[in-house]
N, C-alpha and C positions, 0 to 999 in steps of 0.2 A: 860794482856798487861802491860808490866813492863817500867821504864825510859829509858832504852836502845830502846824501840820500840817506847815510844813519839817521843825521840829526833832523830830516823829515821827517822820519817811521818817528824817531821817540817823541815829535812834537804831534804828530799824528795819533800816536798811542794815548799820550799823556791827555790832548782833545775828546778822545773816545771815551776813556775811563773818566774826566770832568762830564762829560757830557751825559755821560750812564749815570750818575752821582747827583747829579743837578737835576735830571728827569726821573729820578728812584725818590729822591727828597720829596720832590713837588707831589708827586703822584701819593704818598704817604701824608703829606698834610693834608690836600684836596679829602682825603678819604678820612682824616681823622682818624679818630678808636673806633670807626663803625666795622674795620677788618676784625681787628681784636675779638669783637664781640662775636662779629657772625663766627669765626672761627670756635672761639669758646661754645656757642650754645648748638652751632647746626651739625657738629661730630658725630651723632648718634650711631650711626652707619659706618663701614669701610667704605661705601660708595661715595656717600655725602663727602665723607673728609677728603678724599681723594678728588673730587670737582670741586672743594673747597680750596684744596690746596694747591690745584692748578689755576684755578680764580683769582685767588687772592695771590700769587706767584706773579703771573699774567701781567695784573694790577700794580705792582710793586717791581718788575724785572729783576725779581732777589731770591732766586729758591733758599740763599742761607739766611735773608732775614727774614723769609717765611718759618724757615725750620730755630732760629733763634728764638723767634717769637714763641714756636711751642713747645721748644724747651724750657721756656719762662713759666708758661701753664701747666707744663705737667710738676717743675719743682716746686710749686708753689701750692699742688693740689688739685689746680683746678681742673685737669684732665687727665685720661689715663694712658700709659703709653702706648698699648693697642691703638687708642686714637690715634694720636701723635704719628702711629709707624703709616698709615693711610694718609695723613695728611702733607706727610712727607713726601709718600710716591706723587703724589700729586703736586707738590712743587717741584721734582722733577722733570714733571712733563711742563709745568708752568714758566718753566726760565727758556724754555727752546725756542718761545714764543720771541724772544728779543731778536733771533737769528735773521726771521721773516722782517722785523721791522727796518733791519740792519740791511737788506734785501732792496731796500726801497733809493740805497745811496747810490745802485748799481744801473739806475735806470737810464740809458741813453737817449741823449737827443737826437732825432729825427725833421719829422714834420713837424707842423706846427702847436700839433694839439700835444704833440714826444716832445716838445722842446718846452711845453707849459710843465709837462709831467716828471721833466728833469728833476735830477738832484739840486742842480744849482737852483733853478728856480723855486723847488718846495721848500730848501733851505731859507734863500733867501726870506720868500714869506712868511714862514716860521718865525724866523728869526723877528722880523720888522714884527709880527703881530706882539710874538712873545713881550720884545722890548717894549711896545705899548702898553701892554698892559702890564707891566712889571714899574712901568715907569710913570703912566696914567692916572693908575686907579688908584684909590686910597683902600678899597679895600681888602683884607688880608687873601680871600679867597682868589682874586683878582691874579695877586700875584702871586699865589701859587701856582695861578694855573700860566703863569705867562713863566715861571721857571720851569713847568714840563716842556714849553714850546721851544724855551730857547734853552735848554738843555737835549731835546731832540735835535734844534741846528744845529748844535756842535759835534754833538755826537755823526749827524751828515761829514759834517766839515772835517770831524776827526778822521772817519772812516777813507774818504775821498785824500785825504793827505799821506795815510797809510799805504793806499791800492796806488799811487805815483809814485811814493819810493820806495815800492819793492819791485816795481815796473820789469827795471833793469834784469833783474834775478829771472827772468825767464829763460835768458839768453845764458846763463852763467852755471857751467858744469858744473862748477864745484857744489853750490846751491841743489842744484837736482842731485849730486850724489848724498848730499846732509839729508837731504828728504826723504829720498829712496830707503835710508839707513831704516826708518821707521816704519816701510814694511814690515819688520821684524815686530811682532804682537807687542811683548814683554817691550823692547825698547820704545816703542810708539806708546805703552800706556803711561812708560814711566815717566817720559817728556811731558804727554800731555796735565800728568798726575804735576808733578815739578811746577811746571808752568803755573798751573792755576791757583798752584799752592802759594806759588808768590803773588800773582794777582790778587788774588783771594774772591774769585768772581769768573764764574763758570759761561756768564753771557759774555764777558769781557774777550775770556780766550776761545769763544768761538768766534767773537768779529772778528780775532785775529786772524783767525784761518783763515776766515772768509775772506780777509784781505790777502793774504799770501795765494790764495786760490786762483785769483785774478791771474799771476804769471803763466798758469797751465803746467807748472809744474809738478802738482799734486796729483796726487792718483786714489782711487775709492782706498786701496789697498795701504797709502799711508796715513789717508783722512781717519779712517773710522778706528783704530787702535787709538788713536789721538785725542779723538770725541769719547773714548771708553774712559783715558785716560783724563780728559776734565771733570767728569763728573765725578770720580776719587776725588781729583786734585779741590775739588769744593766744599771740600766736608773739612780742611780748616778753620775757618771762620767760625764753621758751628760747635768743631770739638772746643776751641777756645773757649766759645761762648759759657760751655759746661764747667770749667774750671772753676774748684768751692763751689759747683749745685751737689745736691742730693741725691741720692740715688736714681730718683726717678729721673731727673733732668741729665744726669751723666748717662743713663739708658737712651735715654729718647737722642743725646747729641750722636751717641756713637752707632744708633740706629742708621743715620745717615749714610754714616762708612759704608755699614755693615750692605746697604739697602743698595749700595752706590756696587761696591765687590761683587756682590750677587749679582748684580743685572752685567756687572762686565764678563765675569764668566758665561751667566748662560750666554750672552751676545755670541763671545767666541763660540762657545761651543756648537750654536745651531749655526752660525755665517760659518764657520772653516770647515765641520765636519760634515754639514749640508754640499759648501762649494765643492767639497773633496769626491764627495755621493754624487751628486746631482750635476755641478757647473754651475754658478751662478750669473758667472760672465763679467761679473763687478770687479775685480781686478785691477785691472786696467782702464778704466772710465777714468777720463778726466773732471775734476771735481771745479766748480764754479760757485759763487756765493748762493746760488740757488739751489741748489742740489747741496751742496754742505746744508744749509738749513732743514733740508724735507729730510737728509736721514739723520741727522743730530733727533728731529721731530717723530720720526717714524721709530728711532733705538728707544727713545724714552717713554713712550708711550706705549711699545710693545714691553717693555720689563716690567713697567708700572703695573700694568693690566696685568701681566704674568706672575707676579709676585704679589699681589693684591691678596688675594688668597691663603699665601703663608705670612700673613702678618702675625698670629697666633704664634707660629712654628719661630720667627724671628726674636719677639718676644721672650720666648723661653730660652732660647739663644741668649739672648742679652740677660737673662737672668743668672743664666750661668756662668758668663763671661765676668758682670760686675755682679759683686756679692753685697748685700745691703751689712752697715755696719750693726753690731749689738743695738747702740740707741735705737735706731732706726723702727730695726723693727722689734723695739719694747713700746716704741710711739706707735706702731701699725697694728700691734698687737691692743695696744689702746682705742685705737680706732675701732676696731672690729666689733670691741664690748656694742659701738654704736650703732645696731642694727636697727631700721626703720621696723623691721618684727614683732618687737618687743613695743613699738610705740602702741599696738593694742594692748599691752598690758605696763599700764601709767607705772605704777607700784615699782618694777624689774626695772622701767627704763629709768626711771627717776636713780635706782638705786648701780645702773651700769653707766649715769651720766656722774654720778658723786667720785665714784672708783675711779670714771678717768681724770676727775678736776683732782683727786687726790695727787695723782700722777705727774699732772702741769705744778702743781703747786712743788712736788719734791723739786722737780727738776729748775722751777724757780728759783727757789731756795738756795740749791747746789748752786746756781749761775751765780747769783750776789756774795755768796761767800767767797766763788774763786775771782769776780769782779775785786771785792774787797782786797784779796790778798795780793794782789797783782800791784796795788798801792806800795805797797812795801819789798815786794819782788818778784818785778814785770818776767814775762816770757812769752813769746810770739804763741806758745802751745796753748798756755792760759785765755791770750785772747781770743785766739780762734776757738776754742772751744762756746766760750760767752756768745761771741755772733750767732754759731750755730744753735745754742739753745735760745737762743731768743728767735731766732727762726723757726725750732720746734714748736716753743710756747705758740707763736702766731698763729701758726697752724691748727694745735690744739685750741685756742680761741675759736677762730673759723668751725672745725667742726662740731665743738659742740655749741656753739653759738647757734649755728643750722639745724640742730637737732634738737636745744629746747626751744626753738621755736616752732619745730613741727608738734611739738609734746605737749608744746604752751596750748595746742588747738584741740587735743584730744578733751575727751572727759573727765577730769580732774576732781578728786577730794579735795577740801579744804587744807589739809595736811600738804596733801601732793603741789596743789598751788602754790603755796606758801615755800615749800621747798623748792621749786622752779625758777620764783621770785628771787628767792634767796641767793640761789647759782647764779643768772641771770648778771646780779648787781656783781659777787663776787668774782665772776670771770676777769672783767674788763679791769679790776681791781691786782689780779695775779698779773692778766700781761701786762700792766703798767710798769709795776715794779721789775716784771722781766728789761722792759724798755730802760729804767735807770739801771738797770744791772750794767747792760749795752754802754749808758753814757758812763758810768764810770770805770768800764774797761777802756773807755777811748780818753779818757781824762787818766788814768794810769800810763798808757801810751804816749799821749802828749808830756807826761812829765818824765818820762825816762828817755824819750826822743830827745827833749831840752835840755837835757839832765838838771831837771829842776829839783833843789830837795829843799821839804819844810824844815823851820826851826827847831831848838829840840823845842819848845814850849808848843809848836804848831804839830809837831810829830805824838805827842804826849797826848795833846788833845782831841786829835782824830783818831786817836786808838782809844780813848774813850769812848768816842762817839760812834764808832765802828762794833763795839761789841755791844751798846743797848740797842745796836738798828738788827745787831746780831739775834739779841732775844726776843727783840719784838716783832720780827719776821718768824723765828720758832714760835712764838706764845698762837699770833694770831692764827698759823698754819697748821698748829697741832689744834687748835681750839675748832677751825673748819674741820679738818680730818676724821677728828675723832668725837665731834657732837660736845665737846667738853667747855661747859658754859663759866667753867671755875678761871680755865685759862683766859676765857674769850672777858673776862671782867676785870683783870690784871693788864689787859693791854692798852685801854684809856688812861691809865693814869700814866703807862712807862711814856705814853704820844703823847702825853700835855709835858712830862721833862724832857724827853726829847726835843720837842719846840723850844722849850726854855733853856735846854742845853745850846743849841745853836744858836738861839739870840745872843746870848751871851758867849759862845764864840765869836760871834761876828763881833760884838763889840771891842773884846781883845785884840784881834786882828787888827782891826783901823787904831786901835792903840799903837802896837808893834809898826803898824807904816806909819805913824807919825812919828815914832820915835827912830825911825831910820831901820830898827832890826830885820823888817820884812821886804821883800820887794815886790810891787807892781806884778809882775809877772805872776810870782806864786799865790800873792792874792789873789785874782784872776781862777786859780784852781782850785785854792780855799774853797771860795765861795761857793763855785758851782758843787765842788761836793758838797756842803753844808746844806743847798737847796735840791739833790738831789734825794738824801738821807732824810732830808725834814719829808719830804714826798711821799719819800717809799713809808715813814711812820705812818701819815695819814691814810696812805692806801688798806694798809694796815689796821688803821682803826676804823675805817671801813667795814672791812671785812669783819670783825668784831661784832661793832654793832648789829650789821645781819644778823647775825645770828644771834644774838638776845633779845633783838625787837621780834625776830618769830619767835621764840622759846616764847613770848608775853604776848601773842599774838595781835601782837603791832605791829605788824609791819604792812609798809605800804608800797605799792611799786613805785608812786611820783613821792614820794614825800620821804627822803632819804636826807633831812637837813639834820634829824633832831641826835644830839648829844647829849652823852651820858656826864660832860662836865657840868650841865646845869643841873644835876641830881647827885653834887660831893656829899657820900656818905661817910663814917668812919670808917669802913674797910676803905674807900677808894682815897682817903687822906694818909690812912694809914699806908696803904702802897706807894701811893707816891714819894713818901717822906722814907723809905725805904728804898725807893727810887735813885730819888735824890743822892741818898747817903753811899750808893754803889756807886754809881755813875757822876763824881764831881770833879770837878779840875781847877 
């Protein structure tokens, strides 16, 4: 095999993998979110998920961006990993399906009606349609569907440039003796595992084979440790995938492995200790693109089916493997108070959905503070910590979002309404501020990235502004928590100087850049903290409000406009002017 036949294989290879890429894309836009969904809503079953997840596998030629995708669902909530571990077997069996299509490059010419059915000729056609419509049509669907056609030609094209330069390797002992080496179980998985781990595409390196198969060099006995050995080698993409998810999503990525390990053992174990018992005769069969595809198809579909069943037992496995952190589960343990149970009794559930808003709000709270302090000195530990809780908080939104809305439908007191109401406004008001907690961890980050530092007059004045958005996050959150209407009337007046604090930062700033002391850049960061802190007030006085427009049983669900500054009493002049006198610069 000389450099003219290397540099065929890797133009061959490199055509195969565009070609799988090109036709994986198209087939993924053609289908839109409509996978997504069926996948999320038709899980109900191990059976369902498992015909779901060779479905939509099939559909997409990606068992790892089937299993990405529901790793995405389950860290995110929206499904459980029981699901996930079914839906997984089933994209197993769903990627073997590319094998057969790969099947199709191998057809030879004959007679008339074999020389229509060729490769060259369905390529060709392919091709010419594809590029009509890729190149025709104006619209979007058009050309997706002409980059599966002409992502399936190349994929021909690649395959067929593959099976020419490795032609030669049939003849060449040295080649047969590389091959043979792989008899040996362990080294034939761990090649094939290697391999695919660098592809990162388990349909990929079985067109490989398929093309190496062509020489007659290959035998059942080196084929099938190799085929054990891809389907390990595929569960990279999706462990990455897991890197920074959540528990559940690091379960569900490393389900994969674990799902992929299991079925290559029992494989050995019934193929070698059966051959051993019985003779299977499989040995020595020579392997061809055909027969590579039907037991690539026949191993994964028997393990699937075989191991269906201990999806429970695998679970527990993964449970034990990875351990959920503290947070995790004091947020799971929150969830739980959320029993649909208790929605027959309004009263309990109203009073086990307060306990967990109580919950979101600490953990808000905590995030803005450590946001805050990151200002002054940043640490990779600080930010990630902020990401992750503003990822809790989401969550906690989601849930009980879904739950007073099934509560919102039960029979309700006046009292219980009014309280429903009141969560209802104030949720969306906590994750907000969870949100600028987020932006000004990453507005910390960019300024210690740049090493940008404020002036001392610019530094002075955001540690003012930093400790009233301090109390008025405590006033508003103690005033929800604990029903206390004395707090909840203290935090309008701090949100009208807070406003007026930052006006009047801003105005000093454009001072400072006129007068040269400030620059361009750190303005730029000023500002958005300045509009991030004025936000997080208002969410704040938000929250407030609720809860003294119900205390005066006015409150309304559409009519959330009215403030307490067009009603300036003497306590609320008097706060303020005490406000003022704390918080000046």
């Amino acid at each position: 095999m000389g450099i003219s036949n290397i540099l065929a294989l890797l133009g061959g290879v490199a055509l195969f993998l565009f070609g799988m890429s090109l036709m994986g894309d198209g087939l993924k836009r053609v289908a839109g979110s409509k996978l997504e969904t069926i996948l999320y809503r038709l899980t109900s079953s191990p059976l369902k998920g498992l015909l779901l997840g060779a479905g939509v596998t099939a559909v997409i030629q990606s068992s790892s961006a089937t299993s990405v995708m529901v790793v995405g669902f389950v860290n995110s909530g929206m499904m459980k990993v029981r699901q996930a571990i079914s839906v997984i077997l089933g994209a197993v069996i769903g990627t073997s399906i590319t094998g057969w299509i790969i099947c199709l490059s191998y057809m030879e010419s004959g007679g008339s009606l074999a020389a229509l059915l060729s490769t060259a000729s369905i390529s060709a056609i392919v091709a010419v349609v594809g590029t009509l419509l890729r190149m025709g049509s104006k619209k979007p669907s058009m050309h997706h569907l002409g980059d599966i056609l002409l992502g399936f030609a190349v994929l021909m094209f690649g395959m067929q440039a593959m099976s020419g330069a490795v032609s030669p390797l049939k003849d060449s002992p040295a080649f047969i003796r590389f091959m043979t080496a792989f008899s040996n179980p362990l080294l034939g998985i761990l090649a094939g595992a290697l391999f695919t781990a660098v592809l990162q595409s388990a349909s990929a390196s079985v067109g490989i084979l398929q093309a190496l198969s062509v020489t007659g060099a290959i035998r059942f006995a080196e084929a099938f440790p190799l085929l054990l050995g891809i389907g390990i080698g595929a569960a990279v993409p999706v462990l990455l995938s897991a890197i920074g998810a959540r528990t559940g999503g690091r379960r569900t990525a490393w389900s994969y492995l674990i799902v992929q390990i299991l079925a290559a053992l029992l494989s050995l174990a019934v193929y070698y200790i059966g051959d051993l018992l019985i003779g299977f005769g499989l040995k020595d069969m020579l392997m061809n693109p055909v027969n590579t595809a039907a037991v690539n198809t026949v191993f994964r579909v028997a393990c699937a089916l075989a191991l269906l069943p201990l999806g429970g037992k695998i679970e527990k496995l993964l449970c034990r493997l990875i351990h959920e952190s503290s947070e995790e589960r004091e947020a799971n343990a929150d969830f739980d108070r959320l029993d649909e149970r208790f929605l027959l009794h309004p009263g309990l559930a109203v009073e086990q959905t307060r306990l967990t808003m109580n919950a979101m709000a600490k953990k808000t709270y905590a995030s803005m503070c450590t946001a805050i302090s990151l200002l002054s000195e940043y640490n990779e530990e600080g930010a990630k910590s902020v990401d992750q809780d503003e990822d809790l908080v989401d969550r906690y939104e989601d849930k009980i979002g879904t739950y007073l809305m099934k509560l919102n439908r039960s029979e309700l007191n006046p009292a219980e309404s009014g309280r429903v109401s009141e969560f209802l406004h104030t949720l969306s008001d906590i994750e907000r501020i969870s949100d600028h907690a987020e932006n000004v961890s990453e507005i910390a980050q960019e300024k210690y990235a740049k090493k940008i530092a404020f002036t001392e007059y610019g530094k002075a004045e955001m540690e003012v502004l930093t400790e009233a958005v301090k109390e008025i996050l405590e006033l508003s959150f103690q005033a929800f928590m604990e029903d206390d209407l004395e707090k909840a009337r203290r935090v309008e007046p701090l949100e009208e100087h807070i406003d007026v604090l930052c006006d009047e930062l801003k105005l000093r700033h454009v001072e400072r850049l006129q007068n040269g002391v400030c620059t361009y850049e750190v303005g730029f960061i000023f500002e958005d903290l300045l509009t991030d802190f004025e936000r997080v007030a208002d969410h704040c006085s938000n929250i407030a409000i609720a809860l003294i427009e119900l205390s005066q049983n006015e409150f309304q669900l559409h009519d959330y406009s009215h403030s307490l500054k067009e009603q300036h009493s003497g306590d609320f002049d008097a706060l303020y002017a005490q406000y003022a006198e704390k918080y000046s610069v």
